[in-house]
C-alpha positions in Angstrom: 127.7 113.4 91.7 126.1 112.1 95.1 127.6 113.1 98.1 126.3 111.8 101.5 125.3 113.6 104.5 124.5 112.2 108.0 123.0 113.4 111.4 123.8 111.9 115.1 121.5 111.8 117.3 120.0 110.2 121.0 117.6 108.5 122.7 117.3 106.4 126.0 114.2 103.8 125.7 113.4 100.7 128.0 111.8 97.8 126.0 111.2 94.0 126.5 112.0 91.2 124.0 109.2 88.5 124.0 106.5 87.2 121.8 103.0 87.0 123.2 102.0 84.3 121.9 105.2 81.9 122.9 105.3 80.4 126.4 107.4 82.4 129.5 110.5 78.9 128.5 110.4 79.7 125.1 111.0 83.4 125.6 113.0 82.8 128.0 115.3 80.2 125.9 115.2 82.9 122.6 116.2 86.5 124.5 117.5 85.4 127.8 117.6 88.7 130.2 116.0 90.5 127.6 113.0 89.0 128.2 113.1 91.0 131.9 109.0 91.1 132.5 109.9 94.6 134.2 112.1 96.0 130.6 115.7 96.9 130.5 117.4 100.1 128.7 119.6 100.9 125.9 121.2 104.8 125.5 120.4 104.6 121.7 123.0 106.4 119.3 121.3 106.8 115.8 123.1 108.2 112.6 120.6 109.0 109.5 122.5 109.3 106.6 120.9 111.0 103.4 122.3 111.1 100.1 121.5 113.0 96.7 122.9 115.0 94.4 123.8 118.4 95.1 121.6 121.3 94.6 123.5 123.7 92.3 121.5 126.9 94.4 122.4 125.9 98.0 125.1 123.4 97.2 123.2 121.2 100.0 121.9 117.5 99.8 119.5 118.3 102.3 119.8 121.5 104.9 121.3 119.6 108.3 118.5 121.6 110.3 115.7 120.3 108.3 117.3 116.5 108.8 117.6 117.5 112.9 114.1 118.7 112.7 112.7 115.4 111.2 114.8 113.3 113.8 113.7 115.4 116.5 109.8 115.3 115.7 109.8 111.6 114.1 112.4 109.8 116.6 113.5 111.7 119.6 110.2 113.3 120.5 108.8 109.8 120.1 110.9 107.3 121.5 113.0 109.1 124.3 112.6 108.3 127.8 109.8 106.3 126.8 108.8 102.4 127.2 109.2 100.9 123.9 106.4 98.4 124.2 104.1 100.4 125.9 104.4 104.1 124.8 105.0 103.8 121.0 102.6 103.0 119.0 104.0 100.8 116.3 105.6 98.3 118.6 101.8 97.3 120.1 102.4 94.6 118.2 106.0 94.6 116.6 108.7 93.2 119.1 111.3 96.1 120.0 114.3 94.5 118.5 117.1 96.5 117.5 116.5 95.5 113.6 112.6 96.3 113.9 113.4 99.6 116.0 116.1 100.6 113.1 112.8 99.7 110.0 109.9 101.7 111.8 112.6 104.9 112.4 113.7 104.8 108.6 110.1 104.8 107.5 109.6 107.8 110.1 112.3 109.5 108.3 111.7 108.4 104.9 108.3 109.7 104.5 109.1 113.6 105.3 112.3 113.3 102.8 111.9 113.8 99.5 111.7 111.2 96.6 114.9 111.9 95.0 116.9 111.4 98.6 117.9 107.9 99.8 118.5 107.5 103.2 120.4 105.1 105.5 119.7 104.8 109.6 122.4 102.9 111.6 120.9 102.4 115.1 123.7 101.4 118.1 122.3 100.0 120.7 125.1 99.8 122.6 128.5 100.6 121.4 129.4 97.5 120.2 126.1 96.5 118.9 124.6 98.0 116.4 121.9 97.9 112.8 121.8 99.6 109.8 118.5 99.8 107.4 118.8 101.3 103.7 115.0 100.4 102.6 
């Protein structure tokens, strides 16, 4: 029997959507006011959602404080009040979108959970817009 259990949590991040190596029309034409040379901001809401079997000594999937802990060290430390572009590391390169943001938090996540867990994030970037990455 697998049972799933997930975690809310926040962040507020600025970010800019434009490729480097496309001309100001074309990035312009592709993400519109997105594009803002001086970044815009999202209140992020982010659900991670691990599931597993239940341990027959706890009766847990996974302790909710040690899933808070990981968020808090892997995503909220990281990306809150921060500049996507420009204060975390793996978007040097990697353009902020929501779908990219949701990929680099799940591998944050995935790698301090153990093999046996899966694990789901759902990212909102606003509250009618949102992503969800499963691996």
């Amino acid at each position: 029997m697998k049972v799933t259990v997930s975690r809310r949590a926040h962040f507020n991040a600025a970010h800019r959507l434009y490729r480097k190596d496309w001309s100001d029309e074309k990035n312009n034409e592709i993400f519109g006011k997105c594009n803002n040379p001086n970044y815009h901001g999202h209140n992020y809401e982010l659900i991670a959602s691990v599931t597993g079997k239940i341990d027959q000594e706890t009766g847990y999937v996974i302790d909710i404080k040690i899933l808070k802990d990981i968020i808090k060290t892997e995503v909220e430390d990281v990306f809150d009040h921060k500049n996507l572009n420009l204060d975390v590391p793996e978007f040097k390169d990697l353009n902020p979108t929501a779908e990219n943001i949701v990929v680099v938090i799940y591998n944050k996540i995935k790698v301090r959970l153990g093999e046996h867990l899966e694990l789901e994030v759902t990212l909102y970037e606003t509250p009618r817009n949102f992503v969800s990455y499963s691996g």
